[in-house]
C-alpha positions as CSV (number, residue, x, y, z in Angstrom):
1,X,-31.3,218.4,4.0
2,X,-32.8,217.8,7.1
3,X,-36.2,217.8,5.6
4,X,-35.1,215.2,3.1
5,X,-33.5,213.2,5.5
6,X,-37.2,213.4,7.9
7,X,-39.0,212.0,5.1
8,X,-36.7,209.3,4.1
9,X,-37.1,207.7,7.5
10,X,-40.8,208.1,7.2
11,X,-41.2,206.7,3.9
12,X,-38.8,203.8,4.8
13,X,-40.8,203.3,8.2
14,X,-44.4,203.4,7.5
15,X,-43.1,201.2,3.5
16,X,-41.7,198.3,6.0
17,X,-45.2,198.9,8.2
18,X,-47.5,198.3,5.2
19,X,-45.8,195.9,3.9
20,X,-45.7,193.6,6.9
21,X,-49.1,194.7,7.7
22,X,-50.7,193.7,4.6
23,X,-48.3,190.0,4.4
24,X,-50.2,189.2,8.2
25,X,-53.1,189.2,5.9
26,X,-51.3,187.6,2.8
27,X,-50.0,184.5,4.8
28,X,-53.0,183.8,6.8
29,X,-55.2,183.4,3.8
30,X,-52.2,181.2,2.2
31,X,-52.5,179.1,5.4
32,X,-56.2,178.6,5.0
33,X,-55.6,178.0,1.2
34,X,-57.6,180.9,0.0
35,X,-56.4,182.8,-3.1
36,X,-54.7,186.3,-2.7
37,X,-55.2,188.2,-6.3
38,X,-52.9,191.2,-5.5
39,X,-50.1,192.7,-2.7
40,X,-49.3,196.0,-2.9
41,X,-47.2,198.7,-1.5
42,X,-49.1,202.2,-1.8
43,X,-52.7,202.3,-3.6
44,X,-52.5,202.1,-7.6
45,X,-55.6,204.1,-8.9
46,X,-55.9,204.2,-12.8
47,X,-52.1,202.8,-12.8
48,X,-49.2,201.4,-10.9
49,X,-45.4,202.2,-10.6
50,X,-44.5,198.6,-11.1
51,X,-46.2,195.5,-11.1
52,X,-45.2,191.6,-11.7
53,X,-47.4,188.7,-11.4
54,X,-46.3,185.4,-9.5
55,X,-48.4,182.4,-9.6
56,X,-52.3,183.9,-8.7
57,X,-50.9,187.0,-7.3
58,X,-49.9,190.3,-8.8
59,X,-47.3,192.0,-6.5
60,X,-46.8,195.8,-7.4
61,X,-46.0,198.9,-5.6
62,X,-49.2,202.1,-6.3
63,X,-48.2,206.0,-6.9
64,X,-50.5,206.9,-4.0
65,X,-49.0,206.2,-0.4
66,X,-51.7,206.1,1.7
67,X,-51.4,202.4,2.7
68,X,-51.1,199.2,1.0
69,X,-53.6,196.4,0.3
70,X,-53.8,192.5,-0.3
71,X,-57.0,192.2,-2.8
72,X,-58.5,188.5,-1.2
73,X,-60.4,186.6,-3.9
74,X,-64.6,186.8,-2.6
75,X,-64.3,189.5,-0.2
76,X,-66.1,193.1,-0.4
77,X,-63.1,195.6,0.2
78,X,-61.8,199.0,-1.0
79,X,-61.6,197.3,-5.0
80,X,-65.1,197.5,-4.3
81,X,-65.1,194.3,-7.1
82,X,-68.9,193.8,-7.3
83,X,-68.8,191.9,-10.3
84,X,-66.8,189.1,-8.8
85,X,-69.4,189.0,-5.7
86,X,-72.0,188.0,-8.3
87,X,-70.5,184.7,-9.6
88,X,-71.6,181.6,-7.2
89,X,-68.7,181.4,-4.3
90,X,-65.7,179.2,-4.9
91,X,-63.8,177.2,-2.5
92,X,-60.9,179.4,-2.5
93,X,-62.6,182.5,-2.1
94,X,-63.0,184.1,1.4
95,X,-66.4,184.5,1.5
96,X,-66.3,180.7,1.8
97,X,-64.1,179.9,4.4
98,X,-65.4,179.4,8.0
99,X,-65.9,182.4,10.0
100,X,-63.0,181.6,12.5
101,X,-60.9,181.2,9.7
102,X,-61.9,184.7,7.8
103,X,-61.7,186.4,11.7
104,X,-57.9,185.1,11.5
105,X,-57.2,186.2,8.4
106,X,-58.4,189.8,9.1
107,X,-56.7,190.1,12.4
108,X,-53.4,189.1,10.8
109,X,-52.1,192.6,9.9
110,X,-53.1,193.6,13.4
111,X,-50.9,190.8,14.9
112,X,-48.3,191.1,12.9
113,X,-47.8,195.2,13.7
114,X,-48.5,194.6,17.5
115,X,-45.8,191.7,17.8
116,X,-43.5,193.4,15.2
117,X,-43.6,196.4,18.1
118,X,-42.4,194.3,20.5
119,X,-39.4,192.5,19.0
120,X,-37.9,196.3,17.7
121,X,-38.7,197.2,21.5
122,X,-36.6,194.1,22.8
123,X,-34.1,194.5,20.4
124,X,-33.7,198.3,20.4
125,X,-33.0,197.8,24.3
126,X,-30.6,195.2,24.0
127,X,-28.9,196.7,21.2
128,X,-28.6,200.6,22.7
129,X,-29.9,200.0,25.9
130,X,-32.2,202.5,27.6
131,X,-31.4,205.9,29.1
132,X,-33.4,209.1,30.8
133,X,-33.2,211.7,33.3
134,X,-34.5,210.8,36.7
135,X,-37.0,213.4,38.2
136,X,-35.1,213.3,41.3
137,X,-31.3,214.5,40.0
138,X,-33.5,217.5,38.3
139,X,-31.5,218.9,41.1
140,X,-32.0,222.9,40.2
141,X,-35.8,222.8,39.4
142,X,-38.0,223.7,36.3
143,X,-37.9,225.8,33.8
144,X,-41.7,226.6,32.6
145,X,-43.6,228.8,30.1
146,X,-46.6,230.4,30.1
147,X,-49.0,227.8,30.4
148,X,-47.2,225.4,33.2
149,X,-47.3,229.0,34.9
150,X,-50.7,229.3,34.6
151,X,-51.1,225.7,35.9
152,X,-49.5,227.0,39.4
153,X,-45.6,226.4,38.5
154,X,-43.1,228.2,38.9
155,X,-39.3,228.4,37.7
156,X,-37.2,226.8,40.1
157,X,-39.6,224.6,41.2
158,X,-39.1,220.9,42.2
159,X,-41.4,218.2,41.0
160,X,-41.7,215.2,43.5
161,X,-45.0,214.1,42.0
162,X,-48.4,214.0,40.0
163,X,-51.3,212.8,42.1
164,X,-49.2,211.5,44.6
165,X,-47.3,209.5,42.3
166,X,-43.6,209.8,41.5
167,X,-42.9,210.2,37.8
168,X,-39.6,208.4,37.5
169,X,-38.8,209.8,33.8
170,X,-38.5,213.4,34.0
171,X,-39.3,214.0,30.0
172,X,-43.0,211.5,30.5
173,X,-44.4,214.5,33.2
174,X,-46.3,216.4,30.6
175,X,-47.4,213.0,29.2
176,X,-48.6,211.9,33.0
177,X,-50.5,214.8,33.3
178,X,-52.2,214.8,30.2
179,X,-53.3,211.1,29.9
180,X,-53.5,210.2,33.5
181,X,-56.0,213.2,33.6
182,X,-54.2,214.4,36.8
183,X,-55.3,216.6,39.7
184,X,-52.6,217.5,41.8
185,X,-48.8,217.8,41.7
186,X,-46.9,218.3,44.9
187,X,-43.7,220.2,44.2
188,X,-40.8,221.3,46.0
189,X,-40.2,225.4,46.4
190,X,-37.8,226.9,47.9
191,X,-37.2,224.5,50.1
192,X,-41.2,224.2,51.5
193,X,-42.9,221.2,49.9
194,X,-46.7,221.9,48.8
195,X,-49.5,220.9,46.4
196,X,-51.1,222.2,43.3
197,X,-54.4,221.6,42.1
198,X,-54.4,221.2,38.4
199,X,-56.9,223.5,36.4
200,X,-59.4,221.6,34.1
201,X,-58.6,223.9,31.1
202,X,-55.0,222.7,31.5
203,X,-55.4,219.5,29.3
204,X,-56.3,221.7,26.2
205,X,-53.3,224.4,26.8
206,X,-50.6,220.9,27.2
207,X,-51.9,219.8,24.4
208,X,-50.9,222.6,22.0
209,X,-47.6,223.3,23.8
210,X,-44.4,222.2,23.4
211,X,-42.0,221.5,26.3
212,X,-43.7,223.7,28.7
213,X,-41.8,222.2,31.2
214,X,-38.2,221.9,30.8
215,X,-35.0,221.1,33.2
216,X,-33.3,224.2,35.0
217,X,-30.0,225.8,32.7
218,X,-27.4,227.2,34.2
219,X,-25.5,229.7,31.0
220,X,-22.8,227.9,30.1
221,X,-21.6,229.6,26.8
222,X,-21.4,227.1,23.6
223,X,-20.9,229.4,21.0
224,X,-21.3,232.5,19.2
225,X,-23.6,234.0,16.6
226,X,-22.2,236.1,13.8
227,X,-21.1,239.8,14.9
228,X,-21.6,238.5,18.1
229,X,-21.5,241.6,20.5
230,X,-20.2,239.2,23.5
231,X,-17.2,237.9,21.6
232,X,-16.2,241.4,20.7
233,X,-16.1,242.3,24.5
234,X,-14.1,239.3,25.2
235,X,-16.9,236.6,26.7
236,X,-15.2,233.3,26.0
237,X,-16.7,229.8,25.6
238,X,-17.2,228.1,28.0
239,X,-17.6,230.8,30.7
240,X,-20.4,230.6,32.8
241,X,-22.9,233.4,33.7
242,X,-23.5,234.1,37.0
243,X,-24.9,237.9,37.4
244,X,-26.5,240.3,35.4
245,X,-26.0,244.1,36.4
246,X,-24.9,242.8,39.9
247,X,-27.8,240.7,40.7
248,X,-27.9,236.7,40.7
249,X,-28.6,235.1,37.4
250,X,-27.6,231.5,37.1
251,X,-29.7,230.2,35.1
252,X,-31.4,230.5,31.7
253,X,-35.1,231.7,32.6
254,X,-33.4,234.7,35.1
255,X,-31.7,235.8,32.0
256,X,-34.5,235.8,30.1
257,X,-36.5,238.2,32.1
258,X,-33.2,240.1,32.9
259,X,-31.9,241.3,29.4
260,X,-35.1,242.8,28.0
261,X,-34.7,245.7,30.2
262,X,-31.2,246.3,28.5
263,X,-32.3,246.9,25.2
264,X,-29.5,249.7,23.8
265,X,-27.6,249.4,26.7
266,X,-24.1,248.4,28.3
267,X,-24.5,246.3,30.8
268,X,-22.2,244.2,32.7
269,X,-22.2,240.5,33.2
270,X,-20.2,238.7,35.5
271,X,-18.7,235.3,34.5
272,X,-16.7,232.5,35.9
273,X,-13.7,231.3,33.8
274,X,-11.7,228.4,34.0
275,X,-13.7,227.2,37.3
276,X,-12.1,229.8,39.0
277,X,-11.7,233.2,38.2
278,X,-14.7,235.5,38.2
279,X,-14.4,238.5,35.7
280,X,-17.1,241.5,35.2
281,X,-17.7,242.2,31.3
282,X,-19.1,245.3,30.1
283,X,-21.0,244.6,26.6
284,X,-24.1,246.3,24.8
285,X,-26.9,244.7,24.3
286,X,-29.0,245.0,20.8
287,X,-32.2,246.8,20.0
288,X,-33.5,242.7,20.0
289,X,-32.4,241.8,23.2
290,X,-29.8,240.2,22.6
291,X,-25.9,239.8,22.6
292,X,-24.7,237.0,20.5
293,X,-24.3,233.6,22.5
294,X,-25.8,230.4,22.1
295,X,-25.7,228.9,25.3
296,X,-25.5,225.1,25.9
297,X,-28.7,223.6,26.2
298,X,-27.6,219.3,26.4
299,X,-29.1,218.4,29.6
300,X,-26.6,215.8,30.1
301,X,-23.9,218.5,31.1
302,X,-25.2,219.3,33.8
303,X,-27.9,216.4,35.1
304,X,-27.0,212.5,35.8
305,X,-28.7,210.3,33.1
306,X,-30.1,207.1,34.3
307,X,-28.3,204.4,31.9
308,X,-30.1,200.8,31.7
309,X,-28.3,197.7,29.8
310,X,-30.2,194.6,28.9
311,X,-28.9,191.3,27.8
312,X,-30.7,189.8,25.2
313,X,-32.8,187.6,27.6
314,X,-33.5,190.8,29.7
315,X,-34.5,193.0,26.9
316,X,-37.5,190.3,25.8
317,X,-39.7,191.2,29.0
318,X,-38.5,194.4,29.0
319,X,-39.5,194.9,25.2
320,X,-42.6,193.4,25.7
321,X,-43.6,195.7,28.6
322,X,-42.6,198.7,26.7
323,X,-44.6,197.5,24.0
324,X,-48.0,197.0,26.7
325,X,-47.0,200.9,27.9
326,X,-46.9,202.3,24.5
327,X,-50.5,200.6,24.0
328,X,-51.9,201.7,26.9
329,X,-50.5,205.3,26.5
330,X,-51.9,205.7,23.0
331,X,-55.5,204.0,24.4
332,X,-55.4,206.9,27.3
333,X,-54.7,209.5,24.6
334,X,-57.3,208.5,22.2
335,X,-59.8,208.8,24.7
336,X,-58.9,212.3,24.7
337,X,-60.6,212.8,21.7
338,X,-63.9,212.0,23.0
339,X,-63.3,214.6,25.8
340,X,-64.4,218.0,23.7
341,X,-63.0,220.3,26.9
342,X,-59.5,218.7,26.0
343,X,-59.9,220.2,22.3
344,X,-57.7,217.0,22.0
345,X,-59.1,216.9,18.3
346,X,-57.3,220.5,17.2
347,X,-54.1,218.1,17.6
348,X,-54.5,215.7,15.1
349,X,-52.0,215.4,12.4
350,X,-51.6,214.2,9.4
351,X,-48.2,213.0,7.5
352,X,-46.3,216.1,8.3
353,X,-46.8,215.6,12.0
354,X,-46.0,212.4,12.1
355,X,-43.0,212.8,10.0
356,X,-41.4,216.1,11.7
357,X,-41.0,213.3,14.5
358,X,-38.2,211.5,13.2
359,X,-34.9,212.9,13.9
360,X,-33.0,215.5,12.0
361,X,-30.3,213.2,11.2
362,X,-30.1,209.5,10.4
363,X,-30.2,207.7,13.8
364,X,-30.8,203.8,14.1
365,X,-31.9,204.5,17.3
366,X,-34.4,207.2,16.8
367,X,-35.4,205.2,13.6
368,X,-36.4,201.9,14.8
369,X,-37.7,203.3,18.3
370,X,-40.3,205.7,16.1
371,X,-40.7,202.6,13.5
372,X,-41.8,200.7,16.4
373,X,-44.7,203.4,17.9
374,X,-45.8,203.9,14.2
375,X,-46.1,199.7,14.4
376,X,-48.5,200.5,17.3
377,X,-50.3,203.2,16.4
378,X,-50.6,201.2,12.9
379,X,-52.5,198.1,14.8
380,X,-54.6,200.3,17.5
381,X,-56.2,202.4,14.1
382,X,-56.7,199.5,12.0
383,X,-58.3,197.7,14.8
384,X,-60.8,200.1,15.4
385,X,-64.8,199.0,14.9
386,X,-64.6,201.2,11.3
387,X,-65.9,199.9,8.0
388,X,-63.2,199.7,5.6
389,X,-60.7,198.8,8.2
390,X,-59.4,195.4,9.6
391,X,-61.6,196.6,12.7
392,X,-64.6,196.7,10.9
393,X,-64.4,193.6,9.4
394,X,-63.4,192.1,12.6
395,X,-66.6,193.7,13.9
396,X,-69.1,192.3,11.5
397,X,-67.5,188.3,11.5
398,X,-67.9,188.7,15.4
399,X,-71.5,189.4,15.0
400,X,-71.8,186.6,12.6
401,X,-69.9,183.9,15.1
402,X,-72.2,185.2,17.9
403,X,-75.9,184.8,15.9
404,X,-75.2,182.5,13.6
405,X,-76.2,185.0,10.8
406,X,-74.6,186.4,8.2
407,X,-74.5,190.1,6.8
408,X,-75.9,190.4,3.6
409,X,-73.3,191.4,0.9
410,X,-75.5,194.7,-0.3
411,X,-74.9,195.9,3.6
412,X,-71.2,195.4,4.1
413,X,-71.1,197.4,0.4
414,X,-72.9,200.1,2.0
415,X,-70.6,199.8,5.2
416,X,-67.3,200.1,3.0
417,X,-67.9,203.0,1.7
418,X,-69.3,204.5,4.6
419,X,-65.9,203.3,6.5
420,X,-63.9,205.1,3.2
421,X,-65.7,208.4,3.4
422,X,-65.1,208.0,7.1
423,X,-61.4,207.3,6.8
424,X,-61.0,210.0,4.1
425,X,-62.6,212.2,5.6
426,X,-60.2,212.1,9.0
427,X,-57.6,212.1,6.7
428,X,-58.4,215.4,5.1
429,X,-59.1,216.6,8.4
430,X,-55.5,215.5,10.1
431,X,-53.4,216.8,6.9
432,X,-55.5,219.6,6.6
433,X,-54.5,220.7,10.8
434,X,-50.5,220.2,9.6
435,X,-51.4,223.3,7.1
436,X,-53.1,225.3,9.2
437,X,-50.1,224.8,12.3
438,X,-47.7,225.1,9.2
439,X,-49.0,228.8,7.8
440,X,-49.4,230.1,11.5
441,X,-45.3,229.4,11.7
């Protein structure tokens, strides 16, 4: 269920995407009265799913949902119509149109993506608001794994910044790190303040990792697995840990390192319950390490959120500089890509990436906040100096405004299906990493 329910968002989100993508080119070459011969929702090789013709246009939806298209009378695109380019130009067709004009038209699904971003943004805050953890009422430190450890953390530890620059949003430190390309992060530990340089190889190991750093637990019990050993011997929820064989152990990375040396053993934990009384509990622990709690892992029992409300005037700057963020964020991480010591490129994914991001359950929230990203990352690709995208286009019209001369039609041919073996190519390549990270679950 919760796959189905993954996909449904994604399928809904990136279907309103194309759509509106492909109608910033539809209504822009409307405007400047040139004729649009198809709109479609998906790609329809061989055939289409449906299909119905209004006026000059045929508006269908294709079996294969890679993206959408508008097909733009006297333009070389993915149709790939080379007949038509052979008949003399008409006044509606594209290829006849001023340059400015044809420049607009191409940069309309851009536009459209980019500003669509920013009204879900401004709306999404002053519908829900905003909400996050402050670094600074992290009040009981990190949590990290092996590779924050090799970075120079440690658990417990305090973060006060990253190159000498407080990180307001506790959950955006990894992201600082890794597109900021950061060099030092001065922590707090054990009550002595000092600095850590930042290894280079540290980039590559962030980028395959997830959550390496975490807020600081304390064991509060939540529940109980099946034949849970603990429940047997009387732990309760709600109890909180506090020692483990009569040493300290507050919180969850202490217990981690402490049960492991229990295996087929009793050992005794000592609890608080009911805020007050503190009881010792003798229980066994299993041949995996284990004794049968879940405990509660909700930061917001135990750490102060930061809650922001907008009114709807407020939320339009504020949606509009989330939007500029969000931009510059995904700029900072594609340049990653061009860095081969970040081995940024092992982390592309493909359509099971990007849909394991939407939430597990259906949340308006979630939806529109991931619809909006997808809107982004959406107009950053397709802008892109590629043949066969908006970008490329965009690229060879700029050329002909600046010299006056015009590409010849046999060359952007050539260019379009370089730009499609291109795109097809990274596209193999990014669904071809979700298998790969999927059989070495």
């Amino acid at each position: 269920m919760e796959i189905f329910i993954k996909a449904s968002q994604f399928f809904l989100s990136l279907s309103i995407l194309i759509i509106l993508h492909e109608s910033g080119h539809f209504f822009l070459a409307k405007l400047f009265k040139t004729r649009v011969e198809k709109f479609y929702l998906f790609f329809d090789p061989w055939f289409s799913i449906f299909k119905k013709k209004f006026g000059e246009t045929e508006y269908g939806i294709g079996w294969l949902p890679l993206g959408g298209y508008v097909k733009i009378s006297g333009m070389i695109d993915e149709s790939m119509d080379k007949e038509a380019m052979k008949l003399p130009p008409q006044p509606w067709e594209f290829r006849s149109k001023p340059s400015w004009q044809r420049l607009l038209i191409m940069l309309g699904g851009v536009l459209v993506n980019f500003l669509l971003a920013l009204v879900i943004y401004s709306l999404v805050l002053y519908t829900w608001g905003e909400s996050y953890f402050p670094t600074k009422n992290i009040t009981s430190g990190i949590m990290v794994d092996s590779v924050a450890m090799e970075m120079g953390l440690r658990n417990g530890d305090k973060i006060l910044s990253i190159d000498g620059k407080e990180t307001e949003n506790f959950m955006l430190i990894v992201h600082d790190i890794v597109v900021n390309d950061a060099q030092t992060i001065q922590i707090e530990r054990e009550g002595t303040q000092m600095e850590i340089e930042i290894p280079e190889k540290t980039i590559a190991l962030l980028l395959k990792t997830e959550a390496p750093i975490r807020p600081r637990l304390p064991l509060i019990i939540q529940d109980f697995a099946k034949d849970s050993p603990a429940k047997n011997a009387g732990f309760e929820v709600k109890d909180k840990v506090i020692a483990f064989n009569g040493v300290s152990c507050e919180y969850f990375d202490q217990f981690v390192e402490a049960i492991p040396g229990s295996k087929n053993q009793n050992a005794v934990i000592t609890v608080i319950r009911n805020a007050s009384d503190t009881l010792n509990m003798d229980v066994l622990i299993g041949e995996d390490a284990k004794f049968g709690v879940y405990f509660d892992s909700d930061y917001g029992h135990f750490y102060e959120e930061k809650i922001l409300s907008y009114t709807f005037l407020q939320s339009i700057p504020a949606g509009i500089n989330k939007g500029f963020r969000t931009v510059s964020s995904y700029l900072k991480q594609l340049k990653l890509l061009f860095k081969p010591e970040t081995k940024a490129y092992e982390s592309i994914g493909g359509f099971l990436k990007i849909g394991s991001i939407f939430a597990p359950v259906w949340d308006w929230q979630s939806f529109w906040s991931m619809t909006a990203f997808l809107s982004i990352i959406l107009a950053v690709m397709n802008i892109l100096p590629i043949p066969a995208l908006d970008g490329g286009h965009v690229t060879f019209l700029l050329y002909e405004m600046i010299t006056g001369r015009k590409p010849g039609d046999k060359f952007l041919e050539y260019a379009q299906i370089a730009g499609m073996v291109i795109l097809f190519a990274l596209l193999f390549y990014a669904n071809g990493n979700d298998i790969i990270q999927l059989l070495k679950k």
